[in-house]
N, C-alpha and C positions, 0 to 999 in steps of 0.2 A: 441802457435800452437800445436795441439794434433800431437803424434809422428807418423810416418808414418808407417803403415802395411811393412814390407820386403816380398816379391815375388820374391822367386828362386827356381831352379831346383837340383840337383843331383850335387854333388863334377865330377871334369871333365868335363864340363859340354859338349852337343852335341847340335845339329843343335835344337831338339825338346825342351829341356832344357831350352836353353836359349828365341827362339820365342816364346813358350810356359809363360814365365815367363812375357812380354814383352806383348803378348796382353792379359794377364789376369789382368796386370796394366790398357791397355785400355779398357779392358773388366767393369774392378772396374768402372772408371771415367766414362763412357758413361752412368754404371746404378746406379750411385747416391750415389756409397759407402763412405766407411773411405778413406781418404789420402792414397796410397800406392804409394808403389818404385820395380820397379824387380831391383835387385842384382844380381850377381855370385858368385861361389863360386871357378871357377878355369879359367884357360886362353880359352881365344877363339880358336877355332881351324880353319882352314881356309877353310872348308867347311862353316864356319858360319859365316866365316868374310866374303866370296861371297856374303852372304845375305845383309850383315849389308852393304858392300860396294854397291851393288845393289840400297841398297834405301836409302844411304845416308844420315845412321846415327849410331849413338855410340854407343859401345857396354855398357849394362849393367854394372854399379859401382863392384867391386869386395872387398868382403867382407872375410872375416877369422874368425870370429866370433862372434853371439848374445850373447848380455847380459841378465840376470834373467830378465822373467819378457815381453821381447820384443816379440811384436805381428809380424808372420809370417806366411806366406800363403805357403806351399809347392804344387810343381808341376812337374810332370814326376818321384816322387820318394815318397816311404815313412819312408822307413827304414832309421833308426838314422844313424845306418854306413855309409851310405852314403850322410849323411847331414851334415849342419855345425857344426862347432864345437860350446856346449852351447844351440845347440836343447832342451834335453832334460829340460833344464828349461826355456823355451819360450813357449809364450802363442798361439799356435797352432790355427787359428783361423781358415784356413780348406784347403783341400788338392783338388788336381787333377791329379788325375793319371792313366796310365792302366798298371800299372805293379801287381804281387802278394802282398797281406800283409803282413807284416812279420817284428819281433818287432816294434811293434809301440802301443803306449801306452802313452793317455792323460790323464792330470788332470780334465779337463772339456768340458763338448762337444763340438762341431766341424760341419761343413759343408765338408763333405765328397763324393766326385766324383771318383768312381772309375767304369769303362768301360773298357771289354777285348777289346778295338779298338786296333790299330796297330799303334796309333800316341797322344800324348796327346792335341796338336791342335785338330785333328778330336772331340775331348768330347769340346775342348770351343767352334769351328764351329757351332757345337747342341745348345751352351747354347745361345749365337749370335740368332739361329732362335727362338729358343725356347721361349727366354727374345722379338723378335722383334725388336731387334738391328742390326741399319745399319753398313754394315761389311764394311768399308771404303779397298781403293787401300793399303795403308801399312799392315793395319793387314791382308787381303788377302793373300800377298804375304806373310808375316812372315809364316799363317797358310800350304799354301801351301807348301814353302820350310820344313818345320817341317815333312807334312807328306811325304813327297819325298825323307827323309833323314830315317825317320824312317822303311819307306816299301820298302826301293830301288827301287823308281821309282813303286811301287804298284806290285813288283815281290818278297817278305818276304812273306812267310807264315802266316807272323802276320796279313795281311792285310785281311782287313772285307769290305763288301759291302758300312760300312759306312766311309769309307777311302776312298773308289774309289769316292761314290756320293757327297763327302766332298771336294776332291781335284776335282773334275770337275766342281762345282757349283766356286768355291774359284779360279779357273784356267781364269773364265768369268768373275770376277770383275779384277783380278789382271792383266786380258788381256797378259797371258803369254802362250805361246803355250809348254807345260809339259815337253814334250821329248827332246825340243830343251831346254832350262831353264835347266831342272833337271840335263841332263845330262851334264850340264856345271858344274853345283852347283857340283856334284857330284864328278867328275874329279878332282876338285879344293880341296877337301879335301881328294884327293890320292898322291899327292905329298908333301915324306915325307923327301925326298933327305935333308932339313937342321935341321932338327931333330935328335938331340942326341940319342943312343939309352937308356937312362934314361927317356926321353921325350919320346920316343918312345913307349914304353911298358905304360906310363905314361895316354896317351891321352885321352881312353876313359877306366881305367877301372873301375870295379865295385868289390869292396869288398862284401862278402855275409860269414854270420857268421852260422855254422851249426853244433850242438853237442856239444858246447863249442869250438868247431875249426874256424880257417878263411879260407877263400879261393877267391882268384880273379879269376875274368875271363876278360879279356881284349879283344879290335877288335881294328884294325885298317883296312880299308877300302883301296884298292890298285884295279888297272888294270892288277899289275904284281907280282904274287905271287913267281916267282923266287928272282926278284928286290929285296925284302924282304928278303928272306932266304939268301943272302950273306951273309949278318949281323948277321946269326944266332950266332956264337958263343961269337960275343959282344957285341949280345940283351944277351945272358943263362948268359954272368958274370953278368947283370945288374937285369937278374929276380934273380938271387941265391943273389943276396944283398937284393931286397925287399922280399924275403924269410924270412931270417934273421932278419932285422931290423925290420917287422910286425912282426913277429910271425904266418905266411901263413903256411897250409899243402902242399897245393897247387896252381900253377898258371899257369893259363891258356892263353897264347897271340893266341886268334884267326886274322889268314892274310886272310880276304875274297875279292875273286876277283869278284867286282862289276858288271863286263860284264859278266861274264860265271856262275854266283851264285854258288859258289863252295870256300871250304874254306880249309886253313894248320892250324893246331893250334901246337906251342912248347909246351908242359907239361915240366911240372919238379915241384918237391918236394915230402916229403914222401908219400904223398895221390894219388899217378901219376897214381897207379891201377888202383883205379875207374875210370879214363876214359877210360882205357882200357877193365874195366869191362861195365861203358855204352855204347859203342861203339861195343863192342867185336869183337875190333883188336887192334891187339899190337903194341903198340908204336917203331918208329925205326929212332934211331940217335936223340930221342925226340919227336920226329913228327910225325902226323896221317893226313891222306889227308879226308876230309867228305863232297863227292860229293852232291850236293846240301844244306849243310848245311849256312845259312848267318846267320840266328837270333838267340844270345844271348839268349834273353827271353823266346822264344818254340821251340828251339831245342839244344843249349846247354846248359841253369840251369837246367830245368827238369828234364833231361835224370841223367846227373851228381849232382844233387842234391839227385835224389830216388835212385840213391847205394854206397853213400858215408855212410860211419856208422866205 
């Protein structure tokens, strides 16, 4: 038996991550490809176990690392950092993402989807019409929960026209009424009450390597942005270890509260300026409050990516 293609998303992995990984396996099978498997590459989070328990089925096999040589499909991400460990010598066979490019570097060409959309579902939705594949009730729902996670409910900035006509066409097979669903989904991955704060700071971040430096940026997703800050100073002992132990300049836990799209982030590490220089205001007690800000991707890398140096 020829070995199976691996299909997974992002170390950490998120609501879009993992559905994403999950119908590009049925995406493979319905249009006649190689053998594939989605994978993960870290724990479920229980906005995503909502989904998974919703339709009543298992989450993706979890994996730690490919061997030289193994054929993999990456989705929601592209950069090696944030992939598994042994990427660099696996046979890349193509990607789907809308995030930026950045180190990534193949030995031999590839099928490559990258789209500024606001959800990585939203680009397989497209391929679905586009291919003239029937979008069955589970992948539906996978897609829709992806994009609902990705754009909070179609209120992120990241979100594009073809997110909104994607989750409303996708909202009509899955026969799920958006606002009443979403905002359950949603809810469900804000309670963080048994959550260590090592897991904590843990959940969703994203290492991003710049100038020869590292730096994270973290989110966790809450109703109650106080709830959170209790914890502040036994979340800062647990960031100043992965300080340490990575070799980070910086790290960034952003707390954004769902309902009011408004977010706290703690900084700490030697690089903490620059976000006081892309923000320009000053950090106090750690902390900076960034009214309207929720998304990671176009409103906090960018900003703090162009004056970090």
């Amino acid at each position: 038996m020829e070995e199976k293609v691996l299909i997974f998303g992002h170390k950490n992995p998120d609501t879009d991550s993992i559905c994403s990984s999950i119908v590009k396996e049925i995406l493979n099978r319905k249009n006649g490809c190689e053998e594939s498997q989605a994978v993960r590459l870290g724990n479920i989070n229980k906005e995503t176990q909502y989904v998974l328990n919703y339709l009543n089925i298992e989450a993706p096999k979890l994996i730690e690392k490919v061997e030289e040589g193994q054929k993999v499909i990456l989705v929601d991400h592209n950069e090696f950092s944030q992939s598994v460990e042994g990427i660099q010598n696996a046979k890349i066979l193509g990607v789907v993402d809308h995030h930026r490019i950045s180190n990534f570097e193949t030995l031999e060409p590839l099928y490559y989807t990258a789209r500024p959309y606001g959800c990585t579902s939203t680009i397989l939705y497209k391929e679905f019409v586009e291919k003239n594949i029937k979008i069955e009730r589970t992948e539906a729902i996978l897609m829709a929960s992806a994009i609902i996670s990705d754009t909070l409910l179609l209120k992120s900035p990241t979100t594009t026209e073809h997110d909104k006509k994607a989750l409303e066409e996708l909202a009509k097979i899955a026969d799920i009424n958006v606002q009443e669903y979403g905002l359950e989904m949603l809810k469900a991955g804000t309670d963080l009450d048994e959550f260590s704060e090592e897991q904590l700071i843990n959940l969703d971040a994203k290492c991003v390597e710049k100038d020869e430096t590292k730096f994270v940026i973290a989110q966790v997703n809450t109703v109650s942005i106080e709830d959170v800050l209790k914890r502040q100073e036994k979340l800062e002992i647990q960031i100043k270890n992965e300080i340490e132990a990575k070799g980070l300049s910086l790290f960034i836990l952003t707390i954004t509260d769902i309902l009011n799209s408004n977010s706290e982030i703690i900084v700490l590490g030697s690089k903490a300026n620059v976000v006081e220089k892309a923000f320009d205001k000053k950090l106090e007690n750690n902390r900076m409050f960034l009214e309207g800000v929720v998304s990671r991707k176009k409103q906090l890398l960018p900003v703090i990516d162009k004056n970090f140096s």
